[in-house]
C-alpha positions as CSV (number, residue, x, y, z in Angstrom):
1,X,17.6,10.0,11.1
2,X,14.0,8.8,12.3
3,X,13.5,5.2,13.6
4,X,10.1,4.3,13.4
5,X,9.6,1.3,15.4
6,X,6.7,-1.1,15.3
7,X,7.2,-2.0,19.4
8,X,7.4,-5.7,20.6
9,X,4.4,-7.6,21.0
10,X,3.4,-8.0,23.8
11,X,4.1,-11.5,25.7
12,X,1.5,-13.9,24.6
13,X,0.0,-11.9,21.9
14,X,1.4,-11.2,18.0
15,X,0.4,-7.4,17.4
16,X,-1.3,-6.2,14.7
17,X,-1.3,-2.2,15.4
18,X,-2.9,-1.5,11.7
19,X,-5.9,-3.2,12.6
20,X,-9.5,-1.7,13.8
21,X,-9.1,1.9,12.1
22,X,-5.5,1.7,13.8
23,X,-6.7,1.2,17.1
24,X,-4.9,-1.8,16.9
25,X,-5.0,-5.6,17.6
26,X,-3.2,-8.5,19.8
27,X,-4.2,-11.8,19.0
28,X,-3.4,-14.7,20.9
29,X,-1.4,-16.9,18.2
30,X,-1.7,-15.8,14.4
31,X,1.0,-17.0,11.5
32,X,0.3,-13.7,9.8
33,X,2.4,-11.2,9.7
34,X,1.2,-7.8,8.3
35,X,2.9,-4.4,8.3
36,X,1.5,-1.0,10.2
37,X,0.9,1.0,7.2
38,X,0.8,3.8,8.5
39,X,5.2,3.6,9.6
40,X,5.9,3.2,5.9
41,X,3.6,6.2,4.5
42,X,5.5,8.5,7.3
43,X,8.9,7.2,6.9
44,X,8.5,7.3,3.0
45,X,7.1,10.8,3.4
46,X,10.8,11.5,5.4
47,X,12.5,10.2,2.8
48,X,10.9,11.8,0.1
49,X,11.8,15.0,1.5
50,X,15.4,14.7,1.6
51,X,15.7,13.3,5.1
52,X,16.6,10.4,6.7
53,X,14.3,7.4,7.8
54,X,14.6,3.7,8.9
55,X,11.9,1.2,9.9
56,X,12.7,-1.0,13.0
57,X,9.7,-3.7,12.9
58,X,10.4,-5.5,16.1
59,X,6.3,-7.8,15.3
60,X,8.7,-9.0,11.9
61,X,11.9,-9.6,13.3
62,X,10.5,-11.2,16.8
63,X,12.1,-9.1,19.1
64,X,12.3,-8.8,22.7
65,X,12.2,-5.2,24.3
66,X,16.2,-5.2,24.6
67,X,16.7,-6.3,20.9
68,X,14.3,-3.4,20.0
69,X,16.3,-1.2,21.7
70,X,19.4,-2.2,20.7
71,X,18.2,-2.8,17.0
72,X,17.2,1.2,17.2
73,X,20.2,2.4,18.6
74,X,22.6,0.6,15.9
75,X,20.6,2.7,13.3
76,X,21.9,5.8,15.3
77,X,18.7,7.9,15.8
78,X,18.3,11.5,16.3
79,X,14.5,11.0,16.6
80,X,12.8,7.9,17.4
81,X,8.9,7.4,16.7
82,X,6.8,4.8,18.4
83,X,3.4,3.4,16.6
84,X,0.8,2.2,19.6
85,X,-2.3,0.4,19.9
86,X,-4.8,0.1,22.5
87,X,-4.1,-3.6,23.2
88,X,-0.1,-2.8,23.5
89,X,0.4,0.9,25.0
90,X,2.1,-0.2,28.5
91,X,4.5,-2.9,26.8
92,X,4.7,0.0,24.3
93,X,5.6,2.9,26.9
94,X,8.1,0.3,28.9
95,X,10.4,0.2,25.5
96,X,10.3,3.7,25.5
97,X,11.2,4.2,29.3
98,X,14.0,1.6,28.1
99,X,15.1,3.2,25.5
100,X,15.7,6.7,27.4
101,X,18.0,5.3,29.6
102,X,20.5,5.1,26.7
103,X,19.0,7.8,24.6
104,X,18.4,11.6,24.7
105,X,17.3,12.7,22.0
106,X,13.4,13.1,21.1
107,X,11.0,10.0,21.9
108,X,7.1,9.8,20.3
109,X,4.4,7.9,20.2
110,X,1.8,8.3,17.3
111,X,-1.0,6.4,15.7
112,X,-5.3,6.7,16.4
113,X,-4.3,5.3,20.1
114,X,-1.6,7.4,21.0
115,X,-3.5,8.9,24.2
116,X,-1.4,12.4,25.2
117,X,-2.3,12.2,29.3
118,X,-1.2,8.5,29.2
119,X,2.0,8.9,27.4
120,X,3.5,12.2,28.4
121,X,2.4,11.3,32.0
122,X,6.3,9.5,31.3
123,X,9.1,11.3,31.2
124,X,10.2,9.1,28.7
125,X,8.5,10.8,25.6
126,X,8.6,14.4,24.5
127,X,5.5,14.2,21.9
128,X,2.6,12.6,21.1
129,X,0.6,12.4,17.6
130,X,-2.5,11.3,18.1
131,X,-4.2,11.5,14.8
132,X,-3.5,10.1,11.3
133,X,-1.4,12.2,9.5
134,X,2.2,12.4,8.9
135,X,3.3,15.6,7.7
136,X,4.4,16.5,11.1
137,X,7.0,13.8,11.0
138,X,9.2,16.0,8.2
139,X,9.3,18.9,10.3
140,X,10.8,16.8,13.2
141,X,13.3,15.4,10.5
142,X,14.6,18.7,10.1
143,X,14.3,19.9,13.9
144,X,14.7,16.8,15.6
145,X,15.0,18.4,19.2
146,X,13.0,17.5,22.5
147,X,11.4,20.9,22.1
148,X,10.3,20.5,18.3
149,X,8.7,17.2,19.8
150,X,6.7,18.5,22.2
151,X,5.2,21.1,19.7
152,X,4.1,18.3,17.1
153,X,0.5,18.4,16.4
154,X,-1.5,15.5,14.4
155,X,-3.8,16.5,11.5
156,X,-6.0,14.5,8.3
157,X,-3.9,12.7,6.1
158,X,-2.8,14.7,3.2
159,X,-4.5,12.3,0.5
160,X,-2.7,14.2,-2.2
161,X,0.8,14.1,-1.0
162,X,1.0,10.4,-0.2
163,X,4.3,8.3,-1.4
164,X,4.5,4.5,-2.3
165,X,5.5,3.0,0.8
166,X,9.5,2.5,0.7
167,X,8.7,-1.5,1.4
168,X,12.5,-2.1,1.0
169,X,13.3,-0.8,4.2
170,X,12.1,-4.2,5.8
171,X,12.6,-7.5,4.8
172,X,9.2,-7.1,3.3
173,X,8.8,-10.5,1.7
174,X,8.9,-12.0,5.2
175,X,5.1,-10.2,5.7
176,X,2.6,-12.6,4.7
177,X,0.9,-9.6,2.1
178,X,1.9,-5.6,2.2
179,X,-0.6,-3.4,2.3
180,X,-2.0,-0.2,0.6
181,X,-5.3,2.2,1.1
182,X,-7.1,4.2,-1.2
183,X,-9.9,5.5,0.9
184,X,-10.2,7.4,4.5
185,X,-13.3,7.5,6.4
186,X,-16.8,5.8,7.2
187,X,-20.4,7.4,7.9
188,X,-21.9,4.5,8.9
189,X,-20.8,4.8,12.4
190,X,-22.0,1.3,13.3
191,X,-21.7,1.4,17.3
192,X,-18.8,-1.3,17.8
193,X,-16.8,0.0,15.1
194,X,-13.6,2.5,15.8
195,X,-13.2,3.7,11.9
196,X,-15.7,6.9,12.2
197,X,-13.6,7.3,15.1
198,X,-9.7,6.9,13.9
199,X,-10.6,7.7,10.7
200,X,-13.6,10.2,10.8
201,X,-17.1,10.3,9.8
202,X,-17.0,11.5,6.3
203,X,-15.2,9.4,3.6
204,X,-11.8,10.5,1.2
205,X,-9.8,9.2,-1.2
206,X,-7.2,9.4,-3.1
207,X,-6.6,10.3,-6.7
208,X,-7.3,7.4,-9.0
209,X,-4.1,7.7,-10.9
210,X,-1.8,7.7,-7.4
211,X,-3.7,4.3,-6.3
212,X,-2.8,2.8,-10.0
213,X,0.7,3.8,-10.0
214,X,1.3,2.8,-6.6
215,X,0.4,-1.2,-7.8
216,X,2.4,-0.4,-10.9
217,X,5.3,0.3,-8.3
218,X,4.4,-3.3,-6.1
219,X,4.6,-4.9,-9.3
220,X,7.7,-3.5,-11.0
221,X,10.3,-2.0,-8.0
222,X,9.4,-4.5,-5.3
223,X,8.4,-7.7,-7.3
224,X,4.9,-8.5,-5.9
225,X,2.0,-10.7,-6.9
226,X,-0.7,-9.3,-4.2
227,X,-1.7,-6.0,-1.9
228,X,-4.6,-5.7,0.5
229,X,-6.2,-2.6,0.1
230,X,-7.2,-1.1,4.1
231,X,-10.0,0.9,2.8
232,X,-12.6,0.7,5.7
233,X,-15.3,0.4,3.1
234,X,-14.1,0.2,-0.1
235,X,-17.2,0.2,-2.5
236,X,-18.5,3.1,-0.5
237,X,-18.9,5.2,-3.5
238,X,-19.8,3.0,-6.0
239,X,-18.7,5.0,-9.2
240,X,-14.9,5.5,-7.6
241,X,-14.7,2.2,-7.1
242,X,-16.1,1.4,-10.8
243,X,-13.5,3.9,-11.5
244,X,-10.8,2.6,-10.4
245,X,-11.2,-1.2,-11.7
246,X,-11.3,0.4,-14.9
247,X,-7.9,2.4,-14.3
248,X,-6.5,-0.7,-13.2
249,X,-7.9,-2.4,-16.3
250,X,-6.8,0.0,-18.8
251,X,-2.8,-0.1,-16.9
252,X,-3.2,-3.9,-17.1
253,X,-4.6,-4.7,-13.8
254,X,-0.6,-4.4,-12.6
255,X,-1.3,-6.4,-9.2
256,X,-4.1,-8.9,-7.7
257,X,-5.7,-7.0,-4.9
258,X,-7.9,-7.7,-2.1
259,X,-10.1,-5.5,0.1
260,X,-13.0,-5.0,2.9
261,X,-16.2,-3.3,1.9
262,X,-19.8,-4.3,3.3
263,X,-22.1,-6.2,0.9
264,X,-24.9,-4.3,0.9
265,X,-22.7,-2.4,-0.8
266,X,-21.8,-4.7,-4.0
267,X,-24.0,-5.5,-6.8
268,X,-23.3,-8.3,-10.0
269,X,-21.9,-6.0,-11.9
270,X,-19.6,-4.4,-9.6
271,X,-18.4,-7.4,-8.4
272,X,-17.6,-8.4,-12.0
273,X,-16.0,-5.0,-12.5
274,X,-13.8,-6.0,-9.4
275,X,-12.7,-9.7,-10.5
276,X,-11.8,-8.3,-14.2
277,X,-9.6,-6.0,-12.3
278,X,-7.6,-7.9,-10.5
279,X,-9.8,-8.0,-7.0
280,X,-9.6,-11.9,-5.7
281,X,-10.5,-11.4,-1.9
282,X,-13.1,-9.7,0.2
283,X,-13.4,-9.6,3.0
284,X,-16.6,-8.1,4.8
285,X,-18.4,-8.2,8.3
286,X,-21.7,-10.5,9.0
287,X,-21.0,-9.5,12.9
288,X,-24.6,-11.6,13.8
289,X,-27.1,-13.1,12.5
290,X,-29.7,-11.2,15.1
291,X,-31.5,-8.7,13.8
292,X,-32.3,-6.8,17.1
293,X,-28.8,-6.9,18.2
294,X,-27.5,-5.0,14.7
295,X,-30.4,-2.6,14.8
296,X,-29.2,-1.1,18.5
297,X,-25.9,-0.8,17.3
298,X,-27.1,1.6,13.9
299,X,-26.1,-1.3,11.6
300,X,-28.0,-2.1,8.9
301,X,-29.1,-6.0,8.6
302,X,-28.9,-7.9,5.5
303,X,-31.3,-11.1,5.3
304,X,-29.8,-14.2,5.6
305,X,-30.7,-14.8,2.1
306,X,-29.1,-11.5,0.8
307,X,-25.8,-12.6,2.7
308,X,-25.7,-15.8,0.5
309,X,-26.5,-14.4,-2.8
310,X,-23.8,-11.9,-2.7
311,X,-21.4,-14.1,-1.2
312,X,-22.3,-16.9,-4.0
313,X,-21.6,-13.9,-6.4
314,X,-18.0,-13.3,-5.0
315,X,-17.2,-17.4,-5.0
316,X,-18.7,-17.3,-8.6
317,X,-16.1,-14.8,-9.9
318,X,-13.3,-17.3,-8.1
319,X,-12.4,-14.5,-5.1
320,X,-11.5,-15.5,-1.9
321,X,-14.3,-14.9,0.7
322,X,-13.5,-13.3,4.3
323,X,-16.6,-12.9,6.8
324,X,-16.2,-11.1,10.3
325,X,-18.1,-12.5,13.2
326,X,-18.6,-10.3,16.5
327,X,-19.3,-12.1,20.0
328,X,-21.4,-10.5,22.7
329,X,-22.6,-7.4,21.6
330,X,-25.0,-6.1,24.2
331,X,-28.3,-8.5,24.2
332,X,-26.4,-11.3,22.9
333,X,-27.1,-14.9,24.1
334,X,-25.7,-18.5,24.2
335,X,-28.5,-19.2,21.8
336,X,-27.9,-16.0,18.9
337,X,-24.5,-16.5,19.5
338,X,-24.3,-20.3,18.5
339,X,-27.3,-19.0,15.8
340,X,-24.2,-16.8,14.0
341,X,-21.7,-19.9,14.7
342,X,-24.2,-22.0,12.7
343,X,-24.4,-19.7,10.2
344,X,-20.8,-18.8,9.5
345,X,-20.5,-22.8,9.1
346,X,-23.6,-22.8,6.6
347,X,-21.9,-19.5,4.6
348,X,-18.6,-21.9,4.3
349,X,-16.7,-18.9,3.3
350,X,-12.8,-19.3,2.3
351,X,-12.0,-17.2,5.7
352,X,-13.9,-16.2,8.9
353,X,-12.8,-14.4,12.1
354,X,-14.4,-14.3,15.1
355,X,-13.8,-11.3,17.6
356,X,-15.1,-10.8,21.1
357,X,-17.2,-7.3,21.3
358,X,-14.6,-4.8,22.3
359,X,-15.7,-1.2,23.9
360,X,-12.8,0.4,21.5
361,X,-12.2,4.2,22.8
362,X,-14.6,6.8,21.7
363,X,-17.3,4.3,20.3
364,X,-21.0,4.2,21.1
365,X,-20.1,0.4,22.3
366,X,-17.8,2.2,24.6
367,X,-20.9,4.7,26.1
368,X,-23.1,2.2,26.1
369,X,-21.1,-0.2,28.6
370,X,-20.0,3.0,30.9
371,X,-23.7,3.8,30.9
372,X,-25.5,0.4,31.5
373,X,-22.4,-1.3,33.6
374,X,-20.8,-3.5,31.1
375,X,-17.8,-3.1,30.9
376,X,-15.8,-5.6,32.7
377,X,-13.7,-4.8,36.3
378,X,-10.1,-3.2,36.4
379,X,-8.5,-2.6,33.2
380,X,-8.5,-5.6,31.0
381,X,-6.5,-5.7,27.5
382,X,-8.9,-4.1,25.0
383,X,-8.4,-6.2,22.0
384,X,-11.2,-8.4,20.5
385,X,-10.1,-11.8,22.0
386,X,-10.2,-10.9,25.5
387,X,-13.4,-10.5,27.1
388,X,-13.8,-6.7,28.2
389,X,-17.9,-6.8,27.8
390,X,-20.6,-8.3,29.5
391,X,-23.6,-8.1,26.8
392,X,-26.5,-8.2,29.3
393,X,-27.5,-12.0,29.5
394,X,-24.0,-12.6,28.7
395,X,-20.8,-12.4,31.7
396,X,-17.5,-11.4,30.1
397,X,-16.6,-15.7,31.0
398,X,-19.5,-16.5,29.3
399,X,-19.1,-14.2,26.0
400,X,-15.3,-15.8,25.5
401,X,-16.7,-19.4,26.0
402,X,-18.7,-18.9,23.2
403,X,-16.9,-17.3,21.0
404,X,-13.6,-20.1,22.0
405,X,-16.4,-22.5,21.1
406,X,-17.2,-20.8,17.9
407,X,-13.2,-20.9,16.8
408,X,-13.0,-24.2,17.6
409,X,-16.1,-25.3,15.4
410,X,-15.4,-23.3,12.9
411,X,-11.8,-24.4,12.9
412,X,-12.9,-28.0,12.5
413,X,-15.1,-27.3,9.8
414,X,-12.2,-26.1,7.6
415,X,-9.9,-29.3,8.9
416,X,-6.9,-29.3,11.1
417,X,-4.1,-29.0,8.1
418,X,-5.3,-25.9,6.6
419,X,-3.0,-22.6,6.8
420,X,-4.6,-19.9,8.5
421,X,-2.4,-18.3,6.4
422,X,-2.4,-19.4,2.9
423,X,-5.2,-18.2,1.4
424,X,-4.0,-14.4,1.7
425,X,0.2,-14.8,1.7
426,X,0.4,-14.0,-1.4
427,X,3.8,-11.9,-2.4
């Protein structure tokens, strides 16, 4: 049997490892609780080939390294496979060094951060797959030796050989939504963003009628109300997208749904298209309100005024609004940074975030901060709410005051009481 194993979080954090293009994330505090997709689609694919599988989510059950270990070893593994993330890979490699001690059979890591010269540095892991796909995983199912470990090699998801995700090998209704994707990919390659990176520059999907029957199968073998869709941009391609509300209207519209798209990508009728089909949240990235600060990152500005049309054309159809906000990109200062603050409080969307700008691996942000000296001393957590960045005018101290100061406004604006989670907990 495999044991994939979402890892601990690490102290002081709540890991979300699904998160930037599956990079991963580590917030401070968060009532969410979300699953790694990418742990059910390879254990599902296991399964689905006449092998056995198992899902240890130690994020879920709360568990400390020794209860993750122990939790795996009570499912009697003759494989065990790690999922990492950038914010969590030495807490990550310690419950592997751990779990040798008591185990000798094969140890990987996988998952878009799964960095071979880090990881096999130990000799606590045999493999690494650092890539997206999970075929690889059924061959180890029926090989699972140190030696067929070390010979694993990551490729592109296979969009056609996809299986629901086996959510019932979790106590799934404790997440606060499951998950699905349709789509792979994004060209935009806007500078602080890790999807053309993860997830590649040139955009996939799945079939239409695999995507309909695998909300069919939320609704009828698992008994839920609501999925969020991980697409990195899921109106990309306008007529799939038309497409597929239309599927999903002609089957029914088995499930309400939610996704993340950009909104220079939506139009009235598509958004109409989407609320008919069950869509009732999107969520989508503002990042600033500065036009020059966008531009030198290759992302294409909408006007303020564009931003609250479209957004007045989501509320209008009764979905859910999400906006993203990004702190201390490079030329950022206390003044455009309180300029987006004010603006995400004008917007009054259902949702916001706020993230600190993060020089994810492999990312122009990334170049740009080796290149010009941004990047802040030693090697600090790279997830989005601790400062790693300095954006020019900006220090790294100065950048997290701002964007602490931006929570904290924003979090009075929608009152004390409210649920960070009850907009989207919806199973």
């Amino acid at each position: 049997m495999i044991v994939f194993v979402d890892p601990p979080s690490p102290e002081g954090f709540v890991a979300f490892r699904h998160s930037h293009g599956g990079y991963g994330e580590c917030c401070k505090t968060s009532r969410l609780r979300v699953p790694t997709l990418d742990i059910f689609l390879a254990a599902s694919r296991v399964l689905e080939a006449g092998r056995e599988a198992s899902v240890v989510d130690s994020v879920l059950e709360g568990h400390g390294p020794e209860e993750c270990v122990a939790e795996i070893l009570r499912r009697r593994p003759t494989a065990v496979a790690l999922r990492t993330a950038v914010g969590s890979r030495q807490e990550d490699l310690a419950v592997a060094e751990l779990l040798r001690a008591r185990f000798d059979g094969p140890i990987v890591f996988f998952g878009p951060a799964a960095q071979p010269s880090f990881f096999l540095a130990s000799s606590a892991v045999d493999g690494v797959l650092a890539g997206e796909g999970i075929e690889p995983f059924v061959e180890l199912a029926r090989r699972p030796s140190r030696r067929a470990a070390r010979a694993l090699a990551a490729g592109p998801m296979d969009l056609e050989r996809l299986p629901v995700p086996r959510w019932d090998l979790v106590d799934y209704r404790s997440y606060s939504y499951v998950t699905a994707q349709s789509s792979w990919g994004c060209p935009f390659r806007c500078g602080y963003c890790p999807y053309p990176v993860t997830q590649g520059p040139t955009w996939r999907a799945r079939p239409i009628p695999a995507v309909v029957e695998e909300f069919r199968a939320l609704r009828d073998r698992y008994g839920l109300r609501f999925v969020l869709l991980r697409d990195p941009e899921f109106t990309l391609d306008r007529r799939r997208a038309a497409a597929l509300c239309e599927a999903l209207l002609e089957a029914g519209t088995p499930i309400l749904w939610g996704c993340e798209t950009r909104l220079d990508t939506l139009d009235d009728e598509l958004i109409d298209r989407m609320a008919r089909a069950g869509c009732m949240r999107v969520a989508f990235g503002v990042e600033s309100v500065e036009p020059a600060i966008l531009a030198a990152q290759g992302r294409r500005a909408l006007s303020p005024a564009a931003i609250r049309r479209r957004v007045g054309a989501l509320k209008r159809r009764g979905m859910l609004t999400y906006a993203m906000y990004i702190i201390g990109l490079p030329g950022e200062t206390e003044a455009s940074a309180r300029r987006t603050a004010d603006f995400a409080l004008e917007l009054d969307t259902n949702a916001a975030s706020f993230s600190l700008a993060t020089p994810f691996p492999g990312t122009r942000l990334e170049r740009r901060a080796k290149s010009d000296g941004l990047s802040a001393p030693g090697e600090p957590r790279m997830t989005s709410c601790v400062p790693t960045l300095s954006s020019g005018p900006l220090a790294p101290g100065e950048a997290e005051r701002l964007y602490l100061e931006a929570k904290a406004r924003w979090k009075r604006h929608k009152g004390e009481s409210r649920s960070e989670s009850r907009p989207f907990a919806l199973s």
